[in-house]
C-alpha positions in Angstrom: -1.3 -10.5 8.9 -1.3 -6.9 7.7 -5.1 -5.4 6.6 -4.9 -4.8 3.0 -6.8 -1.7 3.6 -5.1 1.2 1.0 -3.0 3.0 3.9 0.4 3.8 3.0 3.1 1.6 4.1 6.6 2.9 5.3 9.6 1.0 5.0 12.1 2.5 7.4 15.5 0.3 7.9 18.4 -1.2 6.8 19.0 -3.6 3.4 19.1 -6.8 5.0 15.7 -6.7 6.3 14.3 -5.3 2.8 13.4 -8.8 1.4 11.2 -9.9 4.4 9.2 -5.7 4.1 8.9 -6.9 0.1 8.2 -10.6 1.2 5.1 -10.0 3.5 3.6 -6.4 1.7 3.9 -7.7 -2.2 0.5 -8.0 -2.8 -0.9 -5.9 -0.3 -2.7 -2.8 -2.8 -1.0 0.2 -0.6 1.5 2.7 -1.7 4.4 1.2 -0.4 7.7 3.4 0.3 11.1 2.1 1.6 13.5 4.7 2.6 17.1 4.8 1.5 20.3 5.7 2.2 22.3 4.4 -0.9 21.9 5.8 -4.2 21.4 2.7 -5.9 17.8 1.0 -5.3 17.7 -2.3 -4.6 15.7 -5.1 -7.0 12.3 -5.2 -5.9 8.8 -6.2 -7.0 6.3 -4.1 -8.7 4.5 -2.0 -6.6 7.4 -0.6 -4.7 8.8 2.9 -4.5 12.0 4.5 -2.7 13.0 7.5 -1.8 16.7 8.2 -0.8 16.8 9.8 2.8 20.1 12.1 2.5 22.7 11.6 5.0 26.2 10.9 6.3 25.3 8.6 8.8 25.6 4.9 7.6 24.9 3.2 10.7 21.5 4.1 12.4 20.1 6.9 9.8 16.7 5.1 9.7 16.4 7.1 13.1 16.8 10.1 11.8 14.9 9.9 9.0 11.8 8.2 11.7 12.5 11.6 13.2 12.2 13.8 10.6 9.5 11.9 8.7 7.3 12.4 12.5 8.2 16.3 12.7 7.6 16.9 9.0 3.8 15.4 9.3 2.8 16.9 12.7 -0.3 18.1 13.0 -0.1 22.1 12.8 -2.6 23.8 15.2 -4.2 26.7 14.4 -3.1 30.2 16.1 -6.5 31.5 18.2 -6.0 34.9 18.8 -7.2 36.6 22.3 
């Protein structure tokens, strides 16, 4: 069981496994996000948002978006100067 504790919740992956990710976070009160690579969202209940990852791939792309989603939020250390 997932903690219904207000932390975000990524959906990365592709349609067929988008019913169980609605299934098992519907009424969990977190932000919930599922990544896309088609234009056209699919039905889903309230609470859900999507935002379409652009690419040409149409096999694998949830990689790539994993990828860039990881580099984009990295931690940026701060310069010390000696």
């Amino acid at each position: 069981m997932l903690p219904d504790d207000d932390e975000d919740i990524v959906f990365l992956g592709g349609k067929d496994y988008q019913p169980l990710f609605f299934e098992i976070t519907k009424k969990l009160s977190a932000r919930k996000k599922v990544f896309i690579n088609s234009t056209h969202p699919p039905n889903a209940p309230p609470g859900f948002t999507f935002e379409r990852f652009d690419t040409a791939q149409k096999t694998n792309w949830h990689y790539s978006c994993a990828r860039t989603l990881i580099t984009s939020r990295e931690p940026k250390l701060p310069h010390h100067s000696q």
